[in-house]
Backbone as CSV, one residue per row, in Angstrom:
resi,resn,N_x,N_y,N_z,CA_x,CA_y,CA_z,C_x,C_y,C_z
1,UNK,78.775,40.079,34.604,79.337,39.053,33.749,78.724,37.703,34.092
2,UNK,78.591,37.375,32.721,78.064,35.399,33.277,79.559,34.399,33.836
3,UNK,78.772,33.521,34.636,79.611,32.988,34.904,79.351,31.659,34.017
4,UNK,81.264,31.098,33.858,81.469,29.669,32.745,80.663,29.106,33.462
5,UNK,80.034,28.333,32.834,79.832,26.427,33.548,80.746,25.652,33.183
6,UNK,81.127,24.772,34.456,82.362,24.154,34.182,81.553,22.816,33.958
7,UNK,82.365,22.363,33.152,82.005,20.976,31.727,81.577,19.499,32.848
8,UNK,80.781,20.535,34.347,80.115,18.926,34.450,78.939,18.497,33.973
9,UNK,78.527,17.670,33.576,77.240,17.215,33.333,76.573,15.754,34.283
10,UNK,74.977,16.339,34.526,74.766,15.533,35.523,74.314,14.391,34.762
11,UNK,74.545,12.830,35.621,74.352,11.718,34.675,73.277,11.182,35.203
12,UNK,72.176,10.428,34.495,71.490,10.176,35.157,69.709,10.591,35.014
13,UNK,68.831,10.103,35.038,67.215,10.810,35.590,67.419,11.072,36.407
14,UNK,66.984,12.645,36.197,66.372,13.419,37.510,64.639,13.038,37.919
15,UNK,64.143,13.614,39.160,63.106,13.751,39.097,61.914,14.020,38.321
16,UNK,62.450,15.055,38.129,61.663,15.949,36.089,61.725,15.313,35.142
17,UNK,62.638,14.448,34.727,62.950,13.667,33.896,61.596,12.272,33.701
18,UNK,61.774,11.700,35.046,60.852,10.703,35.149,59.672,11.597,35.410
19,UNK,59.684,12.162,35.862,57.668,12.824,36.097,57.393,13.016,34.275
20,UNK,58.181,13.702,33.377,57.774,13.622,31.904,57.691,12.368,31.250
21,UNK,58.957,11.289,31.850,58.326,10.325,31.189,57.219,9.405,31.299
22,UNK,56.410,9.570,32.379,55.539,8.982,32.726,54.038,10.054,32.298
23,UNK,54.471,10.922,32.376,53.524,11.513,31.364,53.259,11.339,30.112
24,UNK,54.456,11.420,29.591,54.569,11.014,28.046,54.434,9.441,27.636
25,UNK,54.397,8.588,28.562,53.809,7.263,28.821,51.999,6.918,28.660
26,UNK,51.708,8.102,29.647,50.376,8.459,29.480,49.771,8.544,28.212
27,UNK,49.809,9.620,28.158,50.019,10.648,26.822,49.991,9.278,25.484
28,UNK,50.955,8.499,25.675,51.117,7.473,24.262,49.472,6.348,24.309
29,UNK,49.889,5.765,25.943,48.432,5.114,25.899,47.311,5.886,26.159
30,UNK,46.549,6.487,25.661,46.212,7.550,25.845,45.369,7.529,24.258
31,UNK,46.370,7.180,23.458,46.642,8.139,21.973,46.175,7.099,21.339
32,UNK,46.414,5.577,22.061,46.668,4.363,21.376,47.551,4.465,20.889
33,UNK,48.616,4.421,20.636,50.361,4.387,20.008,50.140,2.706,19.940
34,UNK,50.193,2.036,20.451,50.188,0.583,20.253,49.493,0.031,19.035
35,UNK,48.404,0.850,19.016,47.284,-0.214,18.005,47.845,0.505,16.927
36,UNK,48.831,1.943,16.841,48.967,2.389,15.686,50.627,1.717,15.421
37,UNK,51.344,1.281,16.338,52.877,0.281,16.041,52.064,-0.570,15.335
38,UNK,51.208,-1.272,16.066,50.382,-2.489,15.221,50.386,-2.658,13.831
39,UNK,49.537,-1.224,13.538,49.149,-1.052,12.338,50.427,-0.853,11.367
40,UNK,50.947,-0.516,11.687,52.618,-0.217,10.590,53.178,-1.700,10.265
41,UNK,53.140,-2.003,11.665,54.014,-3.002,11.234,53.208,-4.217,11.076
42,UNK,52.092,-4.258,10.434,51.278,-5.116,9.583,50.379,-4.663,8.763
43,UNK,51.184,-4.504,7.053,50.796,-3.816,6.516,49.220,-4.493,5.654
44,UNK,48.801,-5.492,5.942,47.996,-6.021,5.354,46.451,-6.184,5.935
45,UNK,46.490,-6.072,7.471,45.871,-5.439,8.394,45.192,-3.987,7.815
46,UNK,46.065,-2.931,7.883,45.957,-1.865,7.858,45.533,-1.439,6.142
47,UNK,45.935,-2.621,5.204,45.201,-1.946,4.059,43.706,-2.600,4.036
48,UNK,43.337,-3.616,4.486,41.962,-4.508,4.619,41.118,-3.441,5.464
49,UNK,41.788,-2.936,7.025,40.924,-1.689,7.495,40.691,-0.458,6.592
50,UNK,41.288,-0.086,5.526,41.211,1.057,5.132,40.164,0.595,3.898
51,UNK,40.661,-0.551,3.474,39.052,-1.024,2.529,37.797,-0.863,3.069
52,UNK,38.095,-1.677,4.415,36.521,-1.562,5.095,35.707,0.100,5.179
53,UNK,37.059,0.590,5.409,36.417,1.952,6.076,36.037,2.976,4.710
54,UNK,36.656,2.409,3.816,35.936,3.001,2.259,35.628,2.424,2.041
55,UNK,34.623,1.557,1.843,33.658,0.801,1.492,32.341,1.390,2.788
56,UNK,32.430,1.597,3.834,31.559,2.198,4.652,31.189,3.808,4.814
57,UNK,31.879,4.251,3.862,32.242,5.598,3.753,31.289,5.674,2.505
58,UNK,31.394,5.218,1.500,30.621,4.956,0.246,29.490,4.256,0.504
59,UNK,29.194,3.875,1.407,27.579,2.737,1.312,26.881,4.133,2.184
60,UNK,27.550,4.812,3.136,27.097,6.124,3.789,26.683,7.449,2.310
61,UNK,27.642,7.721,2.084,27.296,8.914,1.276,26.224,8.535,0.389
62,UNK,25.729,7.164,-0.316,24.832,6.692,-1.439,23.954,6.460,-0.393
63,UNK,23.673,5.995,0.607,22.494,6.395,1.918,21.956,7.441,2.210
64,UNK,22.613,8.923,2.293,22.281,9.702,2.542,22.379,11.045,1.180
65,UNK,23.137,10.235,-0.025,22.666,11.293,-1.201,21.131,10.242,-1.075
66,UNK,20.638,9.063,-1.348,19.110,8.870,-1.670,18.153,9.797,-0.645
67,UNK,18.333,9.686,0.398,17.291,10.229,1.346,17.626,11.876,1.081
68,UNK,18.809,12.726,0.939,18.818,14.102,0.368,17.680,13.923,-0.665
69,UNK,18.086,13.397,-1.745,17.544,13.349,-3.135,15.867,13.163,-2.767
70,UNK,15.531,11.997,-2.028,14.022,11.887,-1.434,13.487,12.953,-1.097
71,UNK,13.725,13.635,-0.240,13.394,15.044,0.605,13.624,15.906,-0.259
72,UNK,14.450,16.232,-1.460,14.533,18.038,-2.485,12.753,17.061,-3.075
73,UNK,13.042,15.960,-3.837,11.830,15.548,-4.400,10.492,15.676,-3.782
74,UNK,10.356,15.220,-2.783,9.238,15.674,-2.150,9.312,16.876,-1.782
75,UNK,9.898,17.932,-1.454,9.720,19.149,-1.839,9.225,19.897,-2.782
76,UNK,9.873,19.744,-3.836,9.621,20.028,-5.114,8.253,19.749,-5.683
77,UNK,7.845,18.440,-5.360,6.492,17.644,-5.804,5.473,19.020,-4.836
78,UNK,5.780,19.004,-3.926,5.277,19.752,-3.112,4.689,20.995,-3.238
79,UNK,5.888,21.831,-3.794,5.745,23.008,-4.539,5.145,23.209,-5.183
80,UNK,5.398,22.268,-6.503,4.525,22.364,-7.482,3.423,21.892,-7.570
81,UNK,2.467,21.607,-6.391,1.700,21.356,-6.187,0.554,22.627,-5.952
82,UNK,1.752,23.031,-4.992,0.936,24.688,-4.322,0.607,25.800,-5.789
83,UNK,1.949,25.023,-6.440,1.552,26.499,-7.904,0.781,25.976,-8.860
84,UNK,-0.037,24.789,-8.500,-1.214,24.839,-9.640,-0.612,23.263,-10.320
85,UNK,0.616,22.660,-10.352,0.895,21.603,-11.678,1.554,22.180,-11.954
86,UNK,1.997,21.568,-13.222,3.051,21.787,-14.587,2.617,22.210,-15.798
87,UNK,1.341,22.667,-15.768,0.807,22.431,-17.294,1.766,22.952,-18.438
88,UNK,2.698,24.131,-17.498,3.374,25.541,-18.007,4.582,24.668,-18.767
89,UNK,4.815,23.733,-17.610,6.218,22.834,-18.015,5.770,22.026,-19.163
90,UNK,4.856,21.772,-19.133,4.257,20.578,-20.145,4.268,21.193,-21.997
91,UNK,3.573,21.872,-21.542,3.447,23.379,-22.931,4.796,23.454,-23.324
92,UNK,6.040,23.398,-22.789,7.058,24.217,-23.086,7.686,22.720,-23.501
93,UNK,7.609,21.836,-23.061,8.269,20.220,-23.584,7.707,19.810,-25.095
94,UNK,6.277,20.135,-24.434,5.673,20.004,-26.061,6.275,20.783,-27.257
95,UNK,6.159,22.036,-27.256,7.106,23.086,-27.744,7.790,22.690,-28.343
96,UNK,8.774,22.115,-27.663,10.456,22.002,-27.631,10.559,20.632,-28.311
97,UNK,10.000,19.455,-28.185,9.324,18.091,-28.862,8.946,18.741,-30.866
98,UNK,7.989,19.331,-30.493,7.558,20.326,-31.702,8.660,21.136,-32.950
99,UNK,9.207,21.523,-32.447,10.090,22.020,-32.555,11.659,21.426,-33.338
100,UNK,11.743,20.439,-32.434,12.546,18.944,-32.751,12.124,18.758,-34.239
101,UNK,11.618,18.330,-34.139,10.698,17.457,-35.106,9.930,18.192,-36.610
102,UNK,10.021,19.145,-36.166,10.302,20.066,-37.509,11.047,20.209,-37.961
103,UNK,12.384,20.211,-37.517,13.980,20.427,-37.907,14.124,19.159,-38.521
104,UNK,13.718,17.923,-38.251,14.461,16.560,-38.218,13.841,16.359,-39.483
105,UNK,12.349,16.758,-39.874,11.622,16.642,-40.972,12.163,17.667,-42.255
106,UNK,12.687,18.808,-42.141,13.634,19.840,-43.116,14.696,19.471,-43.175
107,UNK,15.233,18.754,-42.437,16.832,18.271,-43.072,17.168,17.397,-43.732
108,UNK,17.773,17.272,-45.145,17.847,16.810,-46.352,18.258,15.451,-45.969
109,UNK,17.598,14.760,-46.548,18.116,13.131,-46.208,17.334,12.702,-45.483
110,UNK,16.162,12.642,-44.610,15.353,12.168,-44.209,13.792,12.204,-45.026
C-alpha cells in the first residue's frame, strides 16, 4: 500500500530549484531574450528591422536570379555553339513570321 502524504509542503528554493534557475538564466541570455523583450515592446523598431531585412532579402534574390540567369546564358550560348548555330532555329522563326503573315494578308478587312 502507498503511503498518504501528509499536506506538508516545503516552502521555499531548494537547491534544484536554484541550480534550474540559473540555468534557465543562461539558457535566456544565451537566446538573447532581451533584444527580443526589446523588440516587442518597441513596435516601430521591429517593423523598420523587418523592412530592412526585406528589402535585403530582395536586393539578394535579384543578385543572384541575374548571375543564375548569366551562367544558364552562357551555357546555352555555349551549347549552341558546339551544335553548329541556330540556322535550324532561324528557318523555323522565319517559317512561323511566314506563316503570320499569310493569315494577316487572307483575313477580310485588311
Amino acid at each position: 500500500m502507498k503511503k498518504k502524504q501528509t499536506g506538508k509542503k516545503k516552502s521555499g528554493m531548494g537547491i534544484e530549484d536554484l541550480k534550474l534557475t540559473q540555468k534557465l538564466a543562461a539558457l535566456f541570455e544565451a537566446r538573447n531574450i532581451e533584444e527580443y523583450i526589446d523588440m516587442r515592446s518597441r513596435p516601430l523598431r521591429l517593423i523598420y528591422w523587418n523592412f530592412i531585412i526585406g528589402v535585403s532579402r530582395g536586393v539578394g534574390f535579384l543578385l543572384g536570379a541575374t548571375v543564375l540567369g548569366a551562367i544558364l546564358i552562357a551555357f546555352g550560348k555555349h551549347a549552341l555553339h558546339k551544335l553548329g548555330g541556330m540556322p535550324w532555329l532561324g528557318e523555323k522563326i522565319a517559317q512561323a513570321f511566314l506563316y503570320i503573315n499569310e493569315i494577316v494578308k487572307n483575313t477580310p478587312g485588311n
